[in-house]
C-alpha positions as CSV (number, residue, x, y, z in Angstrom):
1,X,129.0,74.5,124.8
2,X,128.7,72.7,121.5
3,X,125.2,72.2,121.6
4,X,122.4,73.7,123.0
5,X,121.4,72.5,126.6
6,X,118.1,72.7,125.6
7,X,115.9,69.2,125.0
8,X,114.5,68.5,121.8
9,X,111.1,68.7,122.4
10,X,111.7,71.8,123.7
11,X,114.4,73.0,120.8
12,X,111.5,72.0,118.1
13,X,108.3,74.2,120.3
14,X,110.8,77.3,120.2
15,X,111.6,77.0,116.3
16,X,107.7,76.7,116.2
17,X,107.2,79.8,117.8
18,X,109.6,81.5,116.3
19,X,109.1,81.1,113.2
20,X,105.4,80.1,113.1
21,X,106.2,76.9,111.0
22,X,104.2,73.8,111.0
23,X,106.3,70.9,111.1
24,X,104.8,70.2,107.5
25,X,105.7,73.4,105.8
26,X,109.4,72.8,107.3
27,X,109.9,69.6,105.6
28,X,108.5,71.8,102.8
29,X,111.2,74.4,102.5
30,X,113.8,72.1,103.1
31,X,112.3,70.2,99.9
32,X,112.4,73.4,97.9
33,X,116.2,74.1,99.7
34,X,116.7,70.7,98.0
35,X,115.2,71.5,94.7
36,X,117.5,74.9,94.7
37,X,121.2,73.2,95.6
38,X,120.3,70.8,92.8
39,X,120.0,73.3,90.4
40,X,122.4,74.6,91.1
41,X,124.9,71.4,90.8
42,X,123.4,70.8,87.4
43,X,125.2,73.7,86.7
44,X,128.8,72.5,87.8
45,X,128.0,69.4,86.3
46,X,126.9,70.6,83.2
47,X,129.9,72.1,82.1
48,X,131.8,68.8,82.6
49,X,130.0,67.6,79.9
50,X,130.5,70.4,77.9
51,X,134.5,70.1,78.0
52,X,133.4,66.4,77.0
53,X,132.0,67.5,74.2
54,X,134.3,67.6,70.8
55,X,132.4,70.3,69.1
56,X,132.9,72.5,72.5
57,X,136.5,71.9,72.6
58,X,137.2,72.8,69.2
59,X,135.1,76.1,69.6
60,X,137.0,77.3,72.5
61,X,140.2,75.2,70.9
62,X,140.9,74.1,74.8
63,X,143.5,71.6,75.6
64,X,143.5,69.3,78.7
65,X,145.0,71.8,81.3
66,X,142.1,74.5,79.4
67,X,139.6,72.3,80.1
68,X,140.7,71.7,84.0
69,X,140.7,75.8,83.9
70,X,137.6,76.1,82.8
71,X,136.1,73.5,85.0
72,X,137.8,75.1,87.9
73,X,136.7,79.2,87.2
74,X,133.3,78.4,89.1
75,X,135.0,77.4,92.5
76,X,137.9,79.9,92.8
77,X,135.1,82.8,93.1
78,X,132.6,80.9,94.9
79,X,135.0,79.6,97.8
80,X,136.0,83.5,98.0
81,X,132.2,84.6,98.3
82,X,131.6,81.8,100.9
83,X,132.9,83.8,104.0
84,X,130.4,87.3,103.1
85,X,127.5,84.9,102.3
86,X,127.7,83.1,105.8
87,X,127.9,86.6,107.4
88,X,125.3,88.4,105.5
89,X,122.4,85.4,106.5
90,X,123.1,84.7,109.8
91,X,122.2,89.0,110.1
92,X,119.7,89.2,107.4
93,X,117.7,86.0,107.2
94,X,117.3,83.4,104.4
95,X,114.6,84.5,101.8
96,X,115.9,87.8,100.2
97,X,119.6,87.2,100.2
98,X,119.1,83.8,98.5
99,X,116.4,85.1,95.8
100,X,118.7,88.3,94.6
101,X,121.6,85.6,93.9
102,X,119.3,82.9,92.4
103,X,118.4,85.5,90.6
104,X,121.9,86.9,89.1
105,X,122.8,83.4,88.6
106,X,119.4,82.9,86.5
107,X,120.9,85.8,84.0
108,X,124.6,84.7,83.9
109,X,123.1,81.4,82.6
110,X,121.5,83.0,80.0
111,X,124.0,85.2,78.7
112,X,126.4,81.9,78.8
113,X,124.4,80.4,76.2
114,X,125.7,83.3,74.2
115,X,129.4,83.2,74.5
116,X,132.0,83.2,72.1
117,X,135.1,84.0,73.7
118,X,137.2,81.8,75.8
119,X,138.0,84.9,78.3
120,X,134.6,85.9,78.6
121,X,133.4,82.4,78.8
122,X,136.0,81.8,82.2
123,X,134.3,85.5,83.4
124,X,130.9,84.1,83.5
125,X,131.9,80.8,85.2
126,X,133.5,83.8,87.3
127,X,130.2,85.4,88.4
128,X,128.3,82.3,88.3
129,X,130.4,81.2,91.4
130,X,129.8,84.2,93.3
131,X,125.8,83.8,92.7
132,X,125.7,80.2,93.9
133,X,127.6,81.0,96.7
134,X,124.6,82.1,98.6
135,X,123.3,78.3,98.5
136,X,125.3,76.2,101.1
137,X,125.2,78.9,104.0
138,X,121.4,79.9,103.3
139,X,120.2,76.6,103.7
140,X,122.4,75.5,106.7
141,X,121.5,78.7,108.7
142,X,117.6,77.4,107.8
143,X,118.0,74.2,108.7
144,X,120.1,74.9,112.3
145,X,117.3,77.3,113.0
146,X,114.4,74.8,112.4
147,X,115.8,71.2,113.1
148,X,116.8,69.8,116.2
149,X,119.9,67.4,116.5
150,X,117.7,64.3,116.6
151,X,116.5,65.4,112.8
152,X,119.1,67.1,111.7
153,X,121.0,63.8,110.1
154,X,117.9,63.3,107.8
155,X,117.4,67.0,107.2
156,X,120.9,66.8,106.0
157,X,120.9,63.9,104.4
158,X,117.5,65.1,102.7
159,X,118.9,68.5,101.8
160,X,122.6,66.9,100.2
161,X,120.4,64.3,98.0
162,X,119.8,67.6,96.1
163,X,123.4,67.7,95.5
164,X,124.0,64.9,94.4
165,X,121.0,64.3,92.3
166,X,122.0,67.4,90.8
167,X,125.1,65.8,89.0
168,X,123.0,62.6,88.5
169,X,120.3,64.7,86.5
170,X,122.4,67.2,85.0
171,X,124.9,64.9,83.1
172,X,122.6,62.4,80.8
173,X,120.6,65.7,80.6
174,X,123.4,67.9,79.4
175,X,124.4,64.8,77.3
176,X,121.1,64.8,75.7
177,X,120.8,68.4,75.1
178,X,124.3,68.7,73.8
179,X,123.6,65.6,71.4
180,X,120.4,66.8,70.1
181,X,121.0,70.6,70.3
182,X,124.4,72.4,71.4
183,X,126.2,73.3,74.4
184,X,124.0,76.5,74.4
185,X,121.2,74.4,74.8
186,X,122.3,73.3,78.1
187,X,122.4,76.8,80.1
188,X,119.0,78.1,78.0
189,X,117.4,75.3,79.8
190,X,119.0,76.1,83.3
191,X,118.1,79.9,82.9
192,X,114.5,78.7,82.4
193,X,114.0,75.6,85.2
194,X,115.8,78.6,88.0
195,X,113.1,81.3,87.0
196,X,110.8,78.3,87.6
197,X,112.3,77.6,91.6
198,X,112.8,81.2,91.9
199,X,109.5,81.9,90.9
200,X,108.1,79.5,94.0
201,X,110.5,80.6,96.6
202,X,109.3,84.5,96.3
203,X,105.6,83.4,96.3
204,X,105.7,80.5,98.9
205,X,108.5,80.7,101.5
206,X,107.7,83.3,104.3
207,X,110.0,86.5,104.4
208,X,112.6,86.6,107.6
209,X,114.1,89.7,107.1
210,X,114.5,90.8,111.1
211,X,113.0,94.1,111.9
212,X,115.5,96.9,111.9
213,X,115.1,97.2,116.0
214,X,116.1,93.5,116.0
215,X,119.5,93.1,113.9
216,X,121.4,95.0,116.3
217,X,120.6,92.0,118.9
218,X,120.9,89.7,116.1
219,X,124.5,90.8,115.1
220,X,125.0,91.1,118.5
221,X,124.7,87.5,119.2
222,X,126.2,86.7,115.8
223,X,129.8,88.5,116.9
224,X,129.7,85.9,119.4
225,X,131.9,84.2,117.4
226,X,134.4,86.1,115.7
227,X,136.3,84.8,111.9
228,X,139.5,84.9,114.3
229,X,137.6,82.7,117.1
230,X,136.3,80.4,114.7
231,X,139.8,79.9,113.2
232,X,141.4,79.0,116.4
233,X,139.3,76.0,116.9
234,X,140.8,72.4,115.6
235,X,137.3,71.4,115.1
236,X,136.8,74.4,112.3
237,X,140.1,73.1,110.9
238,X,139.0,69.9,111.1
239,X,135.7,70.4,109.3
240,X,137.4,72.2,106.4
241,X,140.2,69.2,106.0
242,X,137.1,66.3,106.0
243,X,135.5,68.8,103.3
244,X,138.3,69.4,101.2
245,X,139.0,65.6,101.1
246,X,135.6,64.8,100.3
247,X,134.7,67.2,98.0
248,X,138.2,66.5,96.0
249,X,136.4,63.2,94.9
250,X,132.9,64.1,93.9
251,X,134.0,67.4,92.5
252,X,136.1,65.2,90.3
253,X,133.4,63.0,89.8
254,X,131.3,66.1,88.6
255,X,133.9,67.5,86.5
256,X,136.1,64.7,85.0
257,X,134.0,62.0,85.4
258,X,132.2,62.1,81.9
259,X,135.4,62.8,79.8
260,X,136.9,59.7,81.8
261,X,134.3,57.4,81.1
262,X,134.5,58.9,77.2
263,X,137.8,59.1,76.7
264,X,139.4,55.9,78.8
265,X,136.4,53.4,79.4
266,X,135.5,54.2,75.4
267,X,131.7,55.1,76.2
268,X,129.6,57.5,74.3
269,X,128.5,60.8,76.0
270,X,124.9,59.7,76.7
271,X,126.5,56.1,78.1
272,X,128.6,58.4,80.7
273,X,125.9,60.3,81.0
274,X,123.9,57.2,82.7
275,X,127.0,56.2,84.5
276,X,127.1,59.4,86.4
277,X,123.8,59.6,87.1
278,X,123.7,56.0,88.9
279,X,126.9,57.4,90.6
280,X,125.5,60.6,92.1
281,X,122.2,58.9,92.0
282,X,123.8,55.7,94.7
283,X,125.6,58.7,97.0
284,X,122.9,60.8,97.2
285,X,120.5,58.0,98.5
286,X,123.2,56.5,100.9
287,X,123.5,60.1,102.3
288,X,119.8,60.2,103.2
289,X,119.9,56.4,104.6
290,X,123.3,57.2,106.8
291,X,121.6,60.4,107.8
292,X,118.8,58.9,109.1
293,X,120.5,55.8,110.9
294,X,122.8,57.8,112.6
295,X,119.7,59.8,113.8
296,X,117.8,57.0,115.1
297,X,120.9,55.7,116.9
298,X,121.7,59.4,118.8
299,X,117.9,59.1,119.2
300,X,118.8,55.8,121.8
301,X,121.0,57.7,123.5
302,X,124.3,56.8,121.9
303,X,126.5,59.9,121.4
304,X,126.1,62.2,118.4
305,X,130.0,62.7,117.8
306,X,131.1,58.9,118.0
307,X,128.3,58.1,116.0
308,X,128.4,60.8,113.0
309,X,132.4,60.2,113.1
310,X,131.7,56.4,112.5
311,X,129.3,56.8,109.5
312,X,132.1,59.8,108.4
313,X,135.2,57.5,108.8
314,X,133.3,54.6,106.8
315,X,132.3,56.9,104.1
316,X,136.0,58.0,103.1
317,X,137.3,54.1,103.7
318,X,134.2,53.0,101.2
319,X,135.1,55.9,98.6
320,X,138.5,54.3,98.6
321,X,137.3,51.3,96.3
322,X,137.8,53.7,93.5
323,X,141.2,52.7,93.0
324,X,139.4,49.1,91.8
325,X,137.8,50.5,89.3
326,X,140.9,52.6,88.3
327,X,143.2,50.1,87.7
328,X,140.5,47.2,86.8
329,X,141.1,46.2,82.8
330,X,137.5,44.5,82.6
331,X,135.2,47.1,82.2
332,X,132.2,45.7,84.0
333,X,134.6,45.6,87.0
334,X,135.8,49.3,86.6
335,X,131.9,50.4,85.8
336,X,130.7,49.1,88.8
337,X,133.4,50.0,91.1
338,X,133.2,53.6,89.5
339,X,129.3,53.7,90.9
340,X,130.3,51.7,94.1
341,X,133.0,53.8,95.3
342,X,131.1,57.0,95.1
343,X,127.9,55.5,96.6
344,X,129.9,54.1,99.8
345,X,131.2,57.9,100.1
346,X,127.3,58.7,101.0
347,X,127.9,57.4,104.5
348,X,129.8,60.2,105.4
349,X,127.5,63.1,103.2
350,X,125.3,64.2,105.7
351,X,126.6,63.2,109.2
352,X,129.9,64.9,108.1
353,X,128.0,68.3,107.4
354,X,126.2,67.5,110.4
355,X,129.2,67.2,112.4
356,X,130.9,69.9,111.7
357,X,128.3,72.3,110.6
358,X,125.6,71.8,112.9
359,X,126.3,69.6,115.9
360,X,129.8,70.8,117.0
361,X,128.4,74.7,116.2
362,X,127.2,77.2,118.0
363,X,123.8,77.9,116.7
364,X,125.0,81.9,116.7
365,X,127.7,80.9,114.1
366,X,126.6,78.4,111.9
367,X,126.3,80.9,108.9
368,X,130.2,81.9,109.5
369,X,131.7,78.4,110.1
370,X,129.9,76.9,107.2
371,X,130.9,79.5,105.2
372,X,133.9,79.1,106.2
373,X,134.2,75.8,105.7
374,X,132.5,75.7,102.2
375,X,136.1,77.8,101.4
376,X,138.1,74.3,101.4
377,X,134.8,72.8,99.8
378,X,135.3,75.1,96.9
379,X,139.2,75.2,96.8
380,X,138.7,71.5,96.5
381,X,136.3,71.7,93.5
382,X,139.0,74.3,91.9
383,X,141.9,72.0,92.6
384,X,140.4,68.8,92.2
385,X,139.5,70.2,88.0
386,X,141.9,72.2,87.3
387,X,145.3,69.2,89.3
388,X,143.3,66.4,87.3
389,X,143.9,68.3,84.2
390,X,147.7,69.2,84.9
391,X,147.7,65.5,86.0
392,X,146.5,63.7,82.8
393,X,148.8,66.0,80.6
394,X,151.5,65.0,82.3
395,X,151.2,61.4,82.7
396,X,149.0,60.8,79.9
397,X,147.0,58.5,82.1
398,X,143.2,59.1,84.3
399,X,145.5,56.6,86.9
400,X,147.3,59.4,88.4
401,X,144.5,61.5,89.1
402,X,142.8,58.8,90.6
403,X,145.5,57.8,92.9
404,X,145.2,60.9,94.3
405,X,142.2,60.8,94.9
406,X,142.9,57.6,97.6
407,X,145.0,59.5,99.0
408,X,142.8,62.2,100.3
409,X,140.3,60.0,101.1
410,X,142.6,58.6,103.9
411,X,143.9,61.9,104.8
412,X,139.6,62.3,105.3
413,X,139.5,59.6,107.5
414,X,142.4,60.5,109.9
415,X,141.2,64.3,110.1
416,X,137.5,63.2,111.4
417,X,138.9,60.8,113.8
418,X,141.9,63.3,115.0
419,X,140.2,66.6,114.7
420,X,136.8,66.6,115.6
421,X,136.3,66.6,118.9
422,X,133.3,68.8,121.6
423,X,136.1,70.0,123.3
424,X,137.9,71.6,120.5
425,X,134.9,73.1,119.1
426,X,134.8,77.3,118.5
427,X,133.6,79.1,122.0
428,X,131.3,81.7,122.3
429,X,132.7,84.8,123.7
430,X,130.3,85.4,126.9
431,X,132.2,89.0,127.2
């Protein structure tokens, strides 16, 4: 089945008693699940203002196709760690596994601050991909254990504002600290705000490490789903086409998005700065609103898949508009369609994840298929930075890269509506 027989009412009484949660000190770790996934996209957002910088450029003497590679480092690693990530917290639990990453990722940010090579500089973004790979499985496995299908939209729409405000924070801030400091400045500053979150999650979220006699039954249940199973179903397919498509365009948005508004639109860095944040800042609160009405809507009986699908289908056909902006000469026109197309995208944020992370999934394998899935996210981020690059050196022009960005928003839009479907979704294996 694709999802649990079992009511709601009844689905949110077992999480209680299985975890010993309140229904306030859920909402509570999802906040601080929040708080961690947008540090940790201040990161990848960060360094696209970095390679905006002048003084940056000249250090590392990086030309356009550099600056895609460098862009592109963090999500080559990180979509390779996905897979081991998913496994290791559907067996082990959420807390521990999550803080000895954030942790390693705390440290790598630190010693970035003191780089000087261009090598060892493309090794830490490297290493900093494996540490934050730990985020998008961790909190998925959290929130399919503790959210029922009638919240989950607005769990997941809660949970990917943190995503999004991420880039919306981190690039006026990166702006600022670059302006007023250095580059350096900008991954001091990270190292010390993650001690900060790290700090809370060790002292305030409860530990669910299982007991040793109660992993075997775990990892039982967990091999109900095999990587091979999961791969034969269209729906896992599916879900990593709509992510790759999506995540081609905000990944480009986080990575390219300041030196296009720089080096095209003719803004300062602190002016892109504000552009991108009212950019991530519009998605992020459209994902939470979509979330929720496709919620209230499932919660009137209509069905979860057609609904999600219709929020996910609208999202990609709204994120289309950025091909107005593109090609608009007034730059009013091309400022607002810049924010607008990116905002409209936020109708398919959290009922896509929902989809195909939560409501199409077997509960047992939600770590796997969402690590599996956050593969194509992070192939996208590395081919969305590094193709842009190869893109404008060749044509000389941000209109190329931008096409192609329409274009996999439609491929988006005909994947949800072709691919995800209950009866295509991964089987457990009852044997």
């Amino acid at each position: 089945m694709a999802t649990s027989a079992t009511s709601p009412a009844t689905a949110t009484i077992e999480t209680d008693e299985a975890t010993g949660l309140s229904s306030g000190a859920r909402w509570f770790i999802l906040f601080l699940l929040a708080l961690g996934v947008l540090i940790s996209f201040i990161d990848r957002t960060s360094i696209g203002s970095a390679i905006a910088d002048k003084g940056f450029v000249k250090e590392f003497g990086l030309s356009n196709v550099g600056r895609g590679w460098i862009n592109s480092a963090f999500f080559w690693s990180y979509g390779i760690a996905q897979v081991p990530m998913g496994w290791l917290v559907d067996r082990y639990g959420v807390k521990r596994p999550y803080a000895i990453f954030f942790g390693m990722w705390c440290v790598i940010c630190a010693v970035t601050g003191t780089i000087t090579l261009l090598p060892v500089l493309f090794g830490a973004r490297l290493l900093v991909g494996v540490a934050e790979a730990i985020v998008i499985p961790a909190s998925y496995r959290w929130i399919r254990n503790n959210f029922d299908e009638s919240r989950s939209g607005l769990a997941v729409g809660i949970f990917a504002m943190g995503n999004k405000f991420g880039p919306a924070i981190g690039a006026p801030a990166a702006a600022w600290l670059i302006y007023n400091y250095s580059w350096r400045a900008v991954f001091y500053a990270m190292c010390a705000v993650g001690i900060l979150w790290l700090a809370s999650w060790i002292m305030l979220v409860r530990d669910d490490l299982p007991k040793p006699e109660e992993r075997a039954a775990i990892a039982k249940k967990a091999s109900g789903i095999t990587l091979g199973g999961a791969l034969k179903s269209p729906v896992v397919w599916g879900g990593m086409l709509t992510n790759f498509c999506y995540g081609y365009f905000t990944f480009y948005c986080m990575t390219w998005m300041p030196a296009y508004l720089v080096e095209k639109r003719g803004l300062s860095l602190a002016k892109s700065g504000v552009f991108t944040f009212f950019s991530f800042a519009g998605i992020a609160i459209m994902a939470a609103i979509a979330g929720w009405a496709a919620d209230y809507l499932i919660s009137k009986g209509k069905d979860p898949v057609l609904v999600r699908k219709g929020f996910v289908i609208a999202g990609f056909f709204g994120g289309c508009t950025v091909l107005l902006g593109s090609t608009a000469a007034d730059l009013n026109t091309a400022l607002f369609w810049n924010v607008t197309s990116l905002t409209l995208l936020g109708l398919a944020t959290a009922n896509n994840l929902a989809l195909c992370r939560l409501t199409l999934i077997p509960k047992q394998a939600v770590g796997l298929v969402t690590g599996i899935q956050q593969v194509a996210t992070s192939l996208a981020g590395g081919v969305s930075a590094s193709l842009s690059g190869w893109l404008l050196a060749v044509s000389g022009s941000y209109d190329l890269p931008m096409k192609v960005i329409f274009v996999f928003l439609l491929i988006g839009a005909a994947g949800t509506w072709v691919l995800l479907r209950p009866e295509w979704a991964p089987k457990l294996n009852e044997s």
